[in-house]
Kinemage of the C-alpha trace (Angstrom):
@kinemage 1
@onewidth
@group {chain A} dominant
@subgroup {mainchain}
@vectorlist {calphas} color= white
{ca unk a 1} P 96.020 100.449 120.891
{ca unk a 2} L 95.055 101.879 124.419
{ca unk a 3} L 96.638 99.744 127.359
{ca unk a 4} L 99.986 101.061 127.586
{ca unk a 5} L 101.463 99.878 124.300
{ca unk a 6} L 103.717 102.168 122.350
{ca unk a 7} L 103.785 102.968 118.799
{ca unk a 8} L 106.246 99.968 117.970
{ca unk a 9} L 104.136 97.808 120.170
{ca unk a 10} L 106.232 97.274 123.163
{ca unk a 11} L 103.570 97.188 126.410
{ca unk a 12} L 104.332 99.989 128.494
{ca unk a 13} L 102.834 98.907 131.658
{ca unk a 14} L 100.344 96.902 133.433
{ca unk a 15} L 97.329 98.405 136.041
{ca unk a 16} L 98.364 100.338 139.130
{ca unk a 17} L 95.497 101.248 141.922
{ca unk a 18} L 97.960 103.856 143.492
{ca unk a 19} L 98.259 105.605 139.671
{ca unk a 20} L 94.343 105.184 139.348
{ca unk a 21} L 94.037 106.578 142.817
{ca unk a 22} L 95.952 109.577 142.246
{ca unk a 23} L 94.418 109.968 139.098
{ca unk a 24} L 91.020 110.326 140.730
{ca unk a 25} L 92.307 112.257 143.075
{ca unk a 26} L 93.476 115.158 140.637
{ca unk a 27} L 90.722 114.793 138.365
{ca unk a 28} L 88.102 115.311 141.410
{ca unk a 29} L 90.784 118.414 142.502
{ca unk a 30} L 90.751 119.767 139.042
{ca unk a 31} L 87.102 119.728 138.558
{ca unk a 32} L 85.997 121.446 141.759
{ca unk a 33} L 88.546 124.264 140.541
{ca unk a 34} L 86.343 126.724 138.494
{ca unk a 35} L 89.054 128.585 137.069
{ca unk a 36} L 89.951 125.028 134.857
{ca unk a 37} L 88.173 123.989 132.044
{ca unk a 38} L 88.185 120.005 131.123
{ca unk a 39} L 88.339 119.334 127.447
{ca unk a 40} L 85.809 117.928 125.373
{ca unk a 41} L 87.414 114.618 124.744
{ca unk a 42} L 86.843 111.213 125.613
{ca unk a 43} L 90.255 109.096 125.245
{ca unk a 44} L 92.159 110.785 128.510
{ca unk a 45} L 91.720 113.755 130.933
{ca unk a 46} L 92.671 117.052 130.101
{ca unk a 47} L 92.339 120.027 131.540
{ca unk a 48} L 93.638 123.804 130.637
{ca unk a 49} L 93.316 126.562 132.804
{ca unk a 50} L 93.960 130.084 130.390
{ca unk a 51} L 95.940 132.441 132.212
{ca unk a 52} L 97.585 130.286 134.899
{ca unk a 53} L 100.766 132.527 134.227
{ca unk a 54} L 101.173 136.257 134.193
{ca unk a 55} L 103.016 138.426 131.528
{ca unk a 56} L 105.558 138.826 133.771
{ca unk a 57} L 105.744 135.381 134.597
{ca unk a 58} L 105.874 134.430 131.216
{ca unk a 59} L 109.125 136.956 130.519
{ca unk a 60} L 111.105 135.726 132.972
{ca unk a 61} L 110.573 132.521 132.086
{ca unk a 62} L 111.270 133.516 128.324
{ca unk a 63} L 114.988 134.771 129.204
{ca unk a 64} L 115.817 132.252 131.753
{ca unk a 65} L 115.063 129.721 128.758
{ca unk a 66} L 117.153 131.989 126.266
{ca unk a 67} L 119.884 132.170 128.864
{ca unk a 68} L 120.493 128.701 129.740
{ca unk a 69} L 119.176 125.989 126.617
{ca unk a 70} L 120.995 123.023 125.243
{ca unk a 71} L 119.866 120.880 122.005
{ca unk a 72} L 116.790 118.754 123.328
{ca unk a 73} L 117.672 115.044 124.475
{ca unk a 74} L 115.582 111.991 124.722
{ca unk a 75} L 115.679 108.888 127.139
{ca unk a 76} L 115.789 106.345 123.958
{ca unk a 77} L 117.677 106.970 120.994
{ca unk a 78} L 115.501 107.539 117.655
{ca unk a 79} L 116.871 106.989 114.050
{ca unk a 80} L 115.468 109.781 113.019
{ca unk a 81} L 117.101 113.532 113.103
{ca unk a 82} L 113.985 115.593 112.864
{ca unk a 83} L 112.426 113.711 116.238
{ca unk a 84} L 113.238 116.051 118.454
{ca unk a 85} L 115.196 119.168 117.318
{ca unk a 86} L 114.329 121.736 119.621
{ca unk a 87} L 116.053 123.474 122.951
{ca unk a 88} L 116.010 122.562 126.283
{ca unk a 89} L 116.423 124.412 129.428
{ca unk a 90} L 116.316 122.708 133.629
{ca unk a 91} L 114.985 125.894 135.528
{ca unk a 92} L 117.137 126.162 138.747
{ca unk a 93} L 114.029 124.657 140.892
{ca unk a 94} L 115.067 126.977 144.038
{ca unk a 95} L 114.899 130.063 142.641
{ca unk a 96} L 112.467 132.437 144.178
{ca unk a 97} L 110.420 133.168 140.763
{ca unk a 98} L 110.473 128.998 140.010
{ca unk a 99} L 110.031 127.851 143.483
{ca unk a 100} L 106.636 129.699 143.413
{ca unk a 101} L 105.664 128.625 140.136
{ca unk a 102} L 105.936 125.267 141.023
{ca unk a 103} L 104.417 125.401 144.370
{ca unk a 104} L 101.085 126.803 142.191
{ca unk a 105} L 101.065 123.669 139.923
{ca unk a 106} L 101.577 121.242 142.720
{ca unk a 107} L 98.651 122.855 144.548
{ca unk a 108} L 96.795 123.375 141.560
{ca unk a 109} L 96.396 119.550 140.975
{ca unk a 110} L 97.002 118.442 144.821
{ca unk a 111} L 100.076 116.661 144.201
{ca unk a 112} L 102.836 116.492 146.642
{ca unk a 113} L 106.275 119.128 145.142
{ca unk a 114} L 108.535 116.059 145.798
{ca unk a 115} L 106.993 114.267 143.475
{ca unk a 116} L 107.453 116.791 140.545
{ca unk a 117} L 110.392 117.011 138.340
{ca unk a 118} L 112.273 120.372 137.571
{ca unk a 119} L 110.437 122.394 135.818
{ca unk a 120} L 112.374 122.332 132.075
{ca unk a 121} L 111.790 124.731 129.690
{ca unk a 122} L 111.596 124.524 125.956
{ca unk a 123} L 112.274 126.501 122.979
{ca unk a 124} L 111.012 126.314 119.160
{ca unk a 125} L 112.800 128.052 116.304
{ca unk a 126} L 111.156 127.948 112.632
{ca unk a 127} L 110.896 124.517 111.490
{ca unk a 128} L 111.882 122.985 114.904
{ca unk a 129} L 108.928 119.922 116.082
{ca unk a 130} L 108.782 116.868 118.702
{ca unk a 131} L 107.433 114.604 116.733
{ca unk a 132} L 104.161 112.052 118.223
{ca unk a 133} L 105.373 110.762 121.676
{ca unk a 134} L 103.637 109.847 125.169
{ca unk a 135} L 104.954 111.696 128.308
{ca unk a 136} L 104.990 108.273 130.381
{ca unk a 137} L 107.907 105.667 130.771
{ca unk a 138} L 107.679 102.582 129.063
{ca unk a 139} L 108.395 99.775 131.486
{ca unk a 140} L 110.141 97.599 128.868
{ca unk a 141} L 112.865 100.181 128.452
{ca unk a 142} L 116.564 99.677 129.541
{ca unk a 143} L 116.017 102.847 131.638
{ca unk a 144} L 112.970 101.887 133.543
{ca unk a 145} L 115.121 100.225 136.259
{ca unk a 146} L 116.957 103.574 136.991
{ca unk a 147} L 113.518 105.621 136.429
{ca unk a 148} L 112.009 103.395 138.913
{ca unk a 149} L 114.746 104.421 141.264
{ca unk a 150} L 113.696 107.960 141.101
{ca unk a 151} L 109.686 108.175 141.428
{ca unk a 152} L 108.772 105.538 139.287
{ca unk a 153} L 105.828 106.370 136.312
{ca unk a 154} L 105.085 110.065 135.195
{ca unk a 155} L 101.484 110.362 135.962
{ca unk a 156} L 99.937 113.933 135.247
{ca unk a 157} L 101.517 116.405 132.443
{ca unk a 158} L 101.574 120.232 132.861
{ca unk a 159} L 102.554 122.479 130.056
{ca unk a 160} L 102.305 126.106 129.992
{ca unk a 161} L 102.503 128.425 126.483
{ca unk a 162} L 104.133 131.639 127.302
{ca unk a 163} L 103.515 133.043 124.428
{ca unk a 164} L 101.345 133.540 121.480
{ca unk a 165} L 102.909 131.990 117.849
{ca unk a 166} L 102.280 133.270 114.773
{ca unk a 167} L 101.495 130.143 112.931
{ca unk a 168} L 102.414 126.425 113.734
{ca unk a 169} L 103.555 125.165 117.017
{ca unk a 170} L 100.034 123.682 118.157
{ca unk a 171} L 100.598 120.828 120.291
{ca unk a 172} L 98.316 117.621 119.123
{ca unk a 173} L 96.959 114.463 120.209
{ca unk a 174} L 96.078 112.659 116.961
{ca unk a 175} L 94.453 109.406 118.992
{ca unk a 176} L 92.447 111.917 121.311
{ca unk a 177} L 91.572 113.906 118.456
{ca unk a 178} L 92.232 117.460 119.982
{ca unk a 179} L 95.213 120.078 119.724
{ca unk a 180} L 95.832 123.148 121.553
{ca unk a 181} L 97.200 126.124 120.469
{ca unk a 182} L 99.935 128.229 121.878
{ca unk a 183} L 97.844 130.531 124.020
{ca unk a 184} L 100.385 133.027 126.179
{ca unk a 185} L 99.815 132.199 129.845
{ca unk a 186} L 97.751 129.333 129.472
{ca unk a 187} L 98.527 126.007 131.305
{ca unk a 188} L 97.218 122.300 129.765
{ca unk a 189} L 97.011 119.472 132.134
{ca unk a 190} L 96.576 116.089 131.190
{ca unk a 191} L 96.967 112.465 132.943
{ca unk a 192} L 99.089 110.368 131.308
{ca unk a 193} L 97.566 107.064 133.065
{ca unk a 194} L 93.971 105.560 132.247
{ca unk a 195} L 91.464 105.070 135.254
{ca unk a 196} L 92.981 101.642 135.942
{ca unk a 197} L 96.529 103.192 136.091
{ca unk a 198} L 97.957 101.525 133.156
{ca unk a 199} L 99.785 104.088 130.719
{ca unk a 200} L 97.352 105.582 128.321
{ca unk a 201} L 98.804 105.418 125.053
{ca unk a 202} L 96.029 107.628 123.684
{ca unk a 203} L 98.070 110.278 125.452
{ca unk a 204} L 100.052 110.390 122.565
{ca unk a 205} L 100.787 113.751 121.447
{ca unk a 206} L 103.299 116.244 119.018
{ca unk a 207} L 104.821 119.150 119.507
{ca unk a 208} L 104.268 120.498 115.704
{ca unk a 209} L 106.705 122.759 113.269
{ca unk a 210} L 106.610 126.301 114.215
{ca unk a 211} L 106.141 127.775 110.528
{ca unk a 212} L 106.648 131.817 112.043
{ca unk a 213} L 107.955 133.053 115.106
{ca unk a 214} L 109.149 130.960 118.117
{ca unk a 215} L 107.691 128.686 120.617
{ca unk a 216} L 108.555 128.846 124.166
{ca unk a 217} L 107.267 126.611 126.236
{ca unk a 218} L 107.275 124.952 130.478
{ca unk a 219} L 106.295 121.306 131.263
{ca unk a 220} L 106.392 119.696 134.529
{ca unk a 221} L 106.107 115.848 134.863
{ca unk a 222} L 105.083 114.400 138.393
{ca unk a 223} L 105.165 110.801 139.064
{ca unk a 224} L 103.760 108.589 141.048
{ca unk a 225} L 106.238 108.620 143.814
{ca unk a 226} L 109.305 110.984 145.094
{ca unk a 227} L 111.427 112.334 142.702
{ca unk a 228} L 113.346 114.279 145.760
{ca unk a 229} L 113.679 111.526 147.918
{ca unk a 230} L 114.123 113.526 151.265
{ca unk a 231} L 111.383 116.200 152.676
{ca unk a 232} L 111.030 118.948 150.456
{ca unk a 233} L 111.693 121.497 152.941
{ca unk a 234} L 115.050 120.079 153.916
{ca unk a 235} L 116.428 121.287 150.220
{ca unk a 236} L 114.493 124.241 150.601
{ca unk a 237} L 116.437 125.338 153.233
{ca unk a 238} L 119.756 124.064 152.284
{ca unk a 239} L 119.287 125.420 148.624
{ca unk a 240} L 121.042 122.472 147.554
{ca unk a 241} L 119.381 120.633 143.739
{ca unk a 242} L 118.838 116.939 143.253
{ca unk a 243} L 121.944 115.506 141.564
{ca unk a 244} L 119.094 113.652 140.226
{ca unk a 245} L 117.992 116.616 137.570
């Protein structure tokens, strides 16, 4: 079931030549970079690059997450209680210890830093998951319209570990056949489109039980377009956050 379609069948999106473009684009970025390693699969591109965040990164990051969560939420509501049962956390993006984090992934995989979404953290407590989902919109959806409004399609996925967990927490692609482990400091990349732009539903991936210890986690979606729909630098300056986030 590649081509976009979700796990209930709905199609989640046709070919794009700007989504394969910029998929190309990052791919041919990432690769030049020797300090990322691509991962030995076949269904989607993914990349991890192990220490991409310091200890002391990875601390702040831990409290600011501990100081400001909220149960997590998703865009379409699921039937089932054990979905998504973790914490959520929107980093203020123009804070000096954020603002340079997210200037480093932008840069990392070439992408403009209007085009990124706040950086949100999460946080796993025994027993907590996210069960199999795919990062990108699904165009069929009553909240495409508004999504489209603000960037359009997620394209590329980074996801940073910061830290190590006991047991559990990996997070797995069952259709790409790999999973990753919670590895402190270590960022995974991955592009959520296929060459031809069209969502890649082999993207699919879970966020799995923590069985000891906690998970904390960063991801930052980009899409396709502007997600801060004036110049970067003009919020920058103002300090002022998207009423969009």
């Amino acid at each position: 079931m590649k081509n976009g379609k979700s796990n209930d069948g709905r199609v989640s999106g046709g070919p794009s030549p700007n989504r394969a473009k910029i998929g190309r684009d990052v791919s041919t970025r990432l690769e030049a970079n020797p300090a990322v390693r691509r991962a030995k699969v076949e269904a989607a591109q993914m990349y991890t690059v192990p220490g991409f965040l310091s200890d002391a990164e990875c601390d702040a990051l831990v409290a600011l997450i501990d100081s400001n969560s909220r149960p997590s939420t998703l865009l379409a509501a699921s039937e089932d209680p054990e979905y998504r049962t973790s914490h959520s956390s929107d980093l203020y993006r123009w804070s000096d210890e954020i603002l340079a984090i997210d200037q480093r992934i932008a840069a990392l995989l070439g992408i403009p830093e209007e085009n990124a979404e706040t950086l949100q953290g999460q946080r796993y407590a025994v027993n907590q998951q996210f069960r199999a989902h795919c990062d990108y919109f699904h165009e069929s959806s009553a909240y495409w319209p508004k999504m489209k409004e603000t960037g359009g399609q997620r394209t590329w996925t980074a996801m940073a570990y910061l830290n190590d967990v006991p047991e559990g927490g990996a997070t797995w692609f069952p259709r790409a056949g790999i999973r990753f482990k919670p590895k402190r400091g270590m960022l995974v990349v991955w592009n959520n489109m296929c060459p031809d732009g069209t969502p890649n539903y082999d993207t699919l991936h879970e966020g799995m039980r923590v069985l000891d210890g906690t998970k904390y986690i960063v991801t930052k979606w980009f899409r396709e377009g502007a997600w801060i729909k004036d110049h970067i630098q003009t919020y920058i300056a103002g300090g002022i956050e998207n009423a969009a986030s």
